[in-house]
N, C-alpha and C positions, 0 to 999 in steps of 0.2 A: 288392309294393305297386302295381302296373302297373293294376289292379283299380279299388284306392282310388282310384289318381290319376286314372283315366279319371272315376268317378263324382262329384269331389268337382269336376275342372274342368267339365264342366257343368252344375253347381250354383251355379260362383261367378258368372254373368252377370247379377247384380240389373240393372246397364244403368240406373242411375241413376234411373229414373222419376221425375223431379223434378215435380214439377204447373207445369202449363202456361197460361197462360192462351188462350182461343180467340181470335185475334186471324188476320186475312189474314195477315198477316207471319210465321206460322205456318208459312204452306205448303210452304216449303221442308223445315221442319224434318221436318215430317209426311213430308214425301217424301222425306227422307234416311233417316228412321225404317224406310219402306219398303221401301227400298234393302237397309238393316243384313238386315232379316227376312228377303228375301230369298238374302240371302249375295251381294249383291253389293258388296261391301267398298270394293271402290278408287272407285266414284261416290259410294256413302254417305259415303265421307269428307272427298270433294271438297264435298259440297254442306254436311254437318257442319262442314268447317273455311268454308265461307264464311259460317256464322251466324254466327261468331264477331264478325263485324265488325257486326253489327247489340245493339238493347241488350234487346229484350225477351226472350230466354232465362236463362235461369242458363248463364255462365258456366262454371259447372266440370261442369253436364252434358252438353256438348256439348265439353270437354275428356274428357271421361269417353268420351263416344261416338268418338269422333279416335281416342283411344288404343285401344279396341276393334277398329274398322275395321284398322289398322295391325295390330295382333296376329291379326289374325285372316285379314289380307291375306296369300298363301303368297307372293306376286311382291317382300313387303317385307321389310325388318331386323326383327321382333319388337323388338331391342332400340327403333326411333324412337316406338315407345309412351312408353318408361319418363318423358319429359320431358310427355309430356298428360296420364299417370297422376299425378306428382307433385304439378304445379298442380293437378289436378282434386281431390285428398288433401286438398287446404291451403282453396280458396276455395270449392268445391260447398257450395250452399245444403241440399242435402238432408244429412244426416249418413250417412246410409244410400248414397247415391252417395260420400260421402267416404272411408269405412269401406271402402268394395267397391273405390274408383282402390287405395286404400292396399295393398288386396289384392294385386288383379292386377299392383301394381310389386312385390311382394314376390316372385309368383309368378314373373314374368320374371327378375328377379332371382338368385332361388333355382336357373332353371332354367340360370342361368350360371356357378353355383356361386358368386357372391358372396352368402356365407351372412351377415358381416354386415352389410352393405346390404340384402341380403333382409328379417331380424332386425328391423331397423330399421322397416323399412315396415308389417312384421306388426305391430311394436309399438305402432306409428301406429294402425293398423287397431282393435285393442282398446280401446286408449283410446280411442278416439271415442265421446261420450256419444250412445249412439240407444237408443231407447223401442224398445218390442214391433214385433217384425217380423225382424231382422237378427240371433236368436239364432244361428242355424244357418252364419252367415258370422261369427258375432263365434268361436264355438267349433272351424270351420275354421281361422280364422287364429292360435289359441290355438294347437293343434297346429301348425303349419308353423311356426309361433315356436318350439317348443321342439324342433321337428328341425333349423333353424336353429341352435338355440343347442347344440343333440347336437354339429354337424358343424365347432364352434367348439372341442369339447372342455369350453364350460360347463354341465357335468354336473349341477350341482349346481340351477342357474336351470331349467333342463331338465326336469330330474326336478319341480320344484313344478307347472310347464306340465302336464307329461304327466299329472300326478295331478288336476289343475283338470277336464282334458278329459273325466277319466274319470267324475269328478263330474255333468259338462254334456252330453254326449254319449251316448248309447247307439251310437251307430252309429259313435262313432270310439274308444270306450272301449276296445274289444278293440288295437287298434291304439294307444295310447296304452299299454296296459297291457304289450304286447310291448316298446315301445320303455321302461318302463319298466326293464323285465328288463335289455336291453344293458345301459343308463347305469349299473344296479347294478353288474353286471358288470365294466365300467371303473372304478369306483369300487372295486373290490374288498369291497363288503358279499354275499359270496354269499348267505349263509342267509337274508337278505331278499329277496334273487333268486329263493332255491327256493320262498320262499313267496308270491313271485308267479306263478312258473310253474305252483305245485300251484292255483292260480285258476281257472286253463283248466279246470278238473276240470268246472268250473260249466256247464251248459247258455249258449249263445248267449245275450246282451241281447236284446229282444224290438227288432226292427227292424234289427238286423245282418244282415251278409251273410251266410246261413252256412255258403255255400261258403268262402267268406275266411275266416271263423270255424275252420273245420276245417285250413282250410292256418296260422293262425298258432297254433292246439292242435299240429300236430304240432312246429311248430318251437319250441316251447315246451318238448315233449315230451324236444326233443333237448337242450336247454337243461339241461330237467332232471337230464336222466340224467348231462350230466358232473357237474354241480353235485353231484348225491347221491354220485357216485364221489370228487369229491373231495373236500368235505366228511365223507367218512368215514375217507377215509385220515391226512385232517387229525388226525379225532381218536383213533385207534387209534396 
């Protein structure tokens, strides 16, 4: 999955793009903006948190932008994100900056193994009603919800996740469809298992990766082969 993860975390930086109005009082912001782009973290977020006190920005994009800086800061806690991620979730005027805070607390989260506080955040993230634009982060967070909810043991909540993605995603389908397979697996329905392993059969989704595509064929492959071994002894 090392792969996946690398590609899908710098995908998730929508960065709030809230519309701004041109105003002098701007300036700072613009200049903390600068700061972000150029990676240098700990100023952008000094001069990010001091818009805070002013009133002409959105609020929770410049919580949005705090919490970036901080994760992104190597000198910081990742975890002192999770509390600008939050508010920025709740109040951010753009829905698409609210969706994305919702994200990246899930992300942090997840990568502390509090799967359902993770769960939760993802599930924040969905539900956010946003118009065309933020399919591709609303269907990342689909998935991460239902490996969340794998790592819970609710298998069953999981498994509808994993089949939704496969639905919405071409590029995460394969990897939806694998994780598939496990939850059958722990659920003990094999012969539906093997009949989603015998899927790999299929040429790559048009847009996947497919060198990835060929490492989750084989381990499918392996998947298969106990599946068909024991399912025949089952029934002989």
């Amino acid at each position: 999955m090392q792969k996946t993860l690398k590609v899908i975390e710098t995908f998730e930086v929508l960065k709030g793009n809230c519309a701004m109005k041109d105003q002098p009082e701007m300036a700072l912001y613009q200049q903390a903006l600068q700061l972000e782009q150029e990676g240098d973290f700990a100023r952008a977020f000094n001069l990010f948190y001091e818009c805070l006190s002013g009133a002409e920005q959105d609020r929770g994009d410049l919580l949005f932008h705090c919490g970036w800086c901080l994760e992104q800061d190597k000198e910081r806690d990742a975890r002192q994100a999770l509390s600008f991620y939050r508010e920025a979730g709740e109040i951010a005027g753009n829905p698409v900056c609210r969706m994305n805070s919702c994200f990246r607390a899930g992300w942090l989260l997840m990568h502390l193994k509090e799967y359902a506080g993770a769960g939760e955040m993802y599930l924040k993230a969905v539900r956010t009603p946003v118009e065309k634009g933020a399919e591709q982060l609303y269907t990342h967070a689909a998935y991460w919800l239902a490996v969340c909810l794998e790592a819970q043991g609710r298998l069953l909540e999981a498994l509808q996740w994993f089949r939704s993605v496969q639905q919405l995603s071409r590029q995460l389908s394969p990897e939806a469809r694998f994780r598939e397979i496990c939850c059958l697996n722990r659920i003990g329905t094999y012969a539906e298992a093997l009949e989603v392993c015998r899927r790999f059969d299929e040429p790559a989704p048009p847009g996947a990766d497919e060198a990835r595509y060929r490492e989750l064929r084989e381990l499918a492959g392996n998947e298969r082969r106990i599946l068909e071994s024991c399912l025949a002894e089952e029934f002989f």
